[in-house]
C-alpha positions in Angstrom: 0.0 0.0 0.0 1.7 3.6 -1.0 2.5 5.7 2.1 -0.7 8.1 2.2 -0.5 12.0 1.9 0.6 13.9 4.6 -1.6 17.2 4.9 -1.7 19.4 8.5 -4.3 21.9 8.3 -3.8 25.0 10.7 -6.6 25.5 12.7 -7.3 21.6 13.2 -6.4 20.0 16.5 -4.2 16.3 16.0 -3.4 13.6 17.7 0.5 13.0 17.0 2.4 9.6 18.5 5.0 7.6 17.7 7.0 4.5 19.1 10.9 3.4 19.8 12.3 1.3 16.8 11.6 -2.1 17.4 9.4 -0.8 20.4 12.6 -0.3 22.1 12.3 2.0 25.2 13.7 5.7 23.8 13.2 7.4 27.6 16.0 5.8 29.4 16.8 8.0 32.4 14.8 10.7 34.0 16.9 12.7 31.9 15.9 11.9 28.7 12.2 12.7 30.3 13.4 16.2 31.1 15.1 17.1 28.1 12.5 15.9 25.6 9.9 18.4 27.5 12.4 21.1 27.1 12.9 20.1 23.6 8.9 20.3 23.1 9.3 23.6 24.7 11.6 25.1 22.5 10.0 23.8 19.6 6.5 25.2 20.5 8.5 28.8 21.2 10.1 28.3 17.6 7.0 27.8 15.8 4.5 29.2 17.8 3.0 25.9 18.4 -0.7 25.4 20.6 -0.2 22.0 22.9 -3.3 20.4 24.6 -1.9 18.1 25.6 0.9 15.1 25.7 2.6 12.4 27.7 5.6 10.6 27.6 5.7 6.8 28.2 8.9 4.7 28.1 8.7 3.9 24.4 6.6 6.0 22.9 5.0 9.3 22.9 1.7 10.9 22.5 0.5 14.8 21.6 -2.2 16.8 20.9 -1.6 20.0 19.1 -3.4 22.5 17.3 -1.1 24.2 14.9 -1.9 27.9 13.5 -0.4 27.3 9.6 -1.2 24.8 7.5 2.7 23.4 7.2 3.5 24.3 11.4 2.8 20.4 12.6 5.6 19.1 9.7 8.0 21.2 10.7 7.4 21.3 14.2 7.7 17.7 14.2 10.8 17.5 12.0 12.7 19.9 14.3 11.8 18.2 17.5 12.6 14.8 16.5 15.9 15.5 14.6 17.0 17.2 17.7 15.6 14.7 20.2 17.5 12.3 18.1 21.1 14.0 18.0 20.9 14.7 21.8 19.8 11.2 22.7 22.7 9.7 20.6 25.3 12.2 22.2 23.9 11.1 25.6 24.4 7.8 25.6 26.8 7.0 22.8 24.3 5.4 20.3 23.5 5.4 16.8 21.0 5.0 14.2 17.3 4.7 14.2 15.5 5.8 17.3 12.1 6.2 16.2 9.7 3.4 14.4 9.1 5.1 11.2 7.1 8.2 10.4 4.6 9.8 12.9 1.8 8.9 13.0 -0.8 11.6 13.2 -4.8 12.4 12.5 -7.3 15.1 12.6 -9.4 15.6 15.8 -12.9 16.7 15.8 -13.5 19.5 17.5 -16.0 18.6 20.3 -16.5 15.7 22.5 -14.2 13.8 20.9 -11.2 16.2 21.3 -11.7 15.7 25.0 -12.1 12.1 24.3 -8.3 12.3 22.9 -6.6 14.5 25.7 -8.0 11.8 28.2 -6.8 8.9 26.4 -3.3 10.4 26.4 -2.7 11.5 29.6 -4.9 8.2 31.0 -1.8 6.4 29.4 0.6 5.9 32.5 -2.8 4.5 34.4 -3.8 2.2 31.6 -0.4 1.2 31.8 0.2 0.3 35.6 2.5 2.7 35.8 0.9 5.0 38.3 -2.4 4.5 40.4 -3.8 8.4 39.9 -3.0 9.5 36.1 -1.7 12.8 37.3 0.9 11.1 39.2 3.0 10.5 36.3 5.3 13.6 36.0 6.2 13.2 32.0 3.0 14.7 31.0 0.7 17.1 30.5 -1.8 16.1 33.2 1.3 15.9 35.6 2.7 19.4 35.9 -1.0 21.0 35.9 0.4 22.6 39.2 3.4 24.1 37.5 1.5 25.9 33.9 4.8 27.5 32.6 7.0 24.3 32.8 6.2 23.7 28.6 5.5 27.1 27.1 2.4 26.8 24.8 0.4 24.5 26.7 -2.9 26.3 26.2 -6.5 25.5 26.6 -8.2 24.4 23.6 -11.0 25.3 21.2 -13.5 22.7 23.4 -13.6 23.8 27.5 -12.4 21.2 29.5 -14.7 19.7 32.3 -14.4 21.4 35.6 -13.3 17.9 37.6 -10.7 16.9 35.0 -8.4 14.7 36.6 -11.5 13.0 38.3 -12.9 12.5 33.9 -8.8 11.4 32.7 -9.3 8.9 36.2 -12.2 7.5 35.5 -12.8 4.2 33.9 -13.1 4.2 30.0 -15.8 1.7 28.2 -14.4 -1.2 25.9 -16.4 0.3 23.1 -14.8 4.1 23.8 -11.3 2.3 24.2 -12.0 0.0 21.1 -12.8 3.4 18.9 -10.1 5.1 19.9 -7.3 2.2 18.8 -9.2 2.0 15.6 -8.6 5.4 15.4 -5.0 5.0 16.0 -4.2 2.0 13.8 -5.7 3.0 10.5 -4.2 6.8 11.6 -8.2 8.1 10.6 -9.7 10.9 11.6 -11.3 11.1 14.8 -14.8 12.4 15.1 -18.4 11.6 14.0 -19.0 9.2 10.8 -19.7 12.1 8.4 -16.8 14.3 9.3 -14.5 11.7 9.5 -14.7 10.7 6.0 -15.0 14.2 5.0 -11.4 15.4 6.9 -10.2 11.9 5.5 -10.9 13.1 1.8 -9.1 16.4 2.9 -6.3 14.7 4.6 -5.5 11.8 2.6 -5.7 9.2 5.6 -7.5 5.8 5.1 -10.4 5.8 6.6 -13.3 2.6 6.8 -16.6 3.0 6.2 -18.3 2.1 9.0 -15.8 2.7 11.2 -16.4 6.2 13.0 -14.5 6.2 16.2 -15.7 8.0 18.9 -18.7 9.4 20.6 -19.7 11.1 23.9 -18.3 9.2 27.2 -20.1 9.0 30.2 -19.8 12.7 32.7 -17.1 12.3 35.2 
């Protein structure tokens, strides 16, 4: 199957990830934690990049970002990864591939579903036994809500966030909400309601199923 087109709309919020090559962990020490957070920093100063959210987990990483130009998320992306890369190798004497592939990232419909997204990323660390409260886990965006300014450009987002937010990322997600979202993830299609999924996937140029709409409204935290 040809490698699909890659089109970032400015004004669209996304859900980026990516994984260590050969699912290999790529966050060995605290500090390579720390210094990809001040790498997403600079990044989002260089560019002027909107973050709603993100976390860090041993091998992989997942963002939400709403750029402001239609060609901000590529190069964003290609400046904080060829960075990350050269640093990590420097730090610990390595070379070659560090990431699996290309990132992987998709359009976000901008409602329910866009809070559906931010919970499912910083929900990650919880999902994966890693912490027992989700804003225990210090590598993301849901862990330094106490400390605002520690990654310049996290910003609220174009859909309000529920007043008891860390109780909504805590709570329990349904099979069929957690089964949507993965969908979501491996096919890389839009997330959002049937009809404007395969509308932003005819825009985009991701794959995306018929009959496959991910998403809808979770239960209130």
């Amino acid at each position: 199957m040809p490698r699909s087109r890659r089109v970032a709309l400015g004004g669209i919020c996304y859900h980026v990830l990516n994984r260590g090559n050969c699912r290999n962990t790529v966050f060995l020490e605290p500090c390579d934690y720390a210094g990809f957070v001040r790498l997403i920093g600079r990044a989002n100063r260089r560019f002027r990049m909107r973050m709603l959210a993100y976390c860090l987990m041993p091998n992989h990483f997942h963002l939400v970002l709403w750029p402001r130009g239609d060609r901000d998320l590529g190069r964003w992306l290609h400046w904080l990864l060829t960075t990350q890369v050269r640093q990590h190798h420097a730090r610990h004497g390595t070379d070659g591939r560090i990431w699996q592939g290309r990132t992987k990232q998709f359009p976000i419909q901008q409602n329910q579903h866009l809070l559906n997204v931010m919970r499912y990323v910083e929900r990650n660390p919880l999902r994966a036994g890693l912490v027992t409260r989700a804003e225990a886990w210090k590598w993301s965006s849901l862990g330094v809500i106490s400390e605002p300014g520690r990654v310049p450009g996290l910003t609220s987002g174009p859909v309000p966030k529920y007043l008891n937010w860390q109780g909504f990322v805590n709570a329990p997600i349904t099979a069929a909400e957690l089964a949507a979202m993965r969908n979501s993830v491996g096919r890389q299609a839009p997330y959002g309601e049937e009809g404007w999924a395969l509308e932003a996937s005819s825009i985009h140029g991701n794959w995306y199923p018929l009959g496959g709409a991910a998403g809808g409204r979770p239960r209130s935290a």
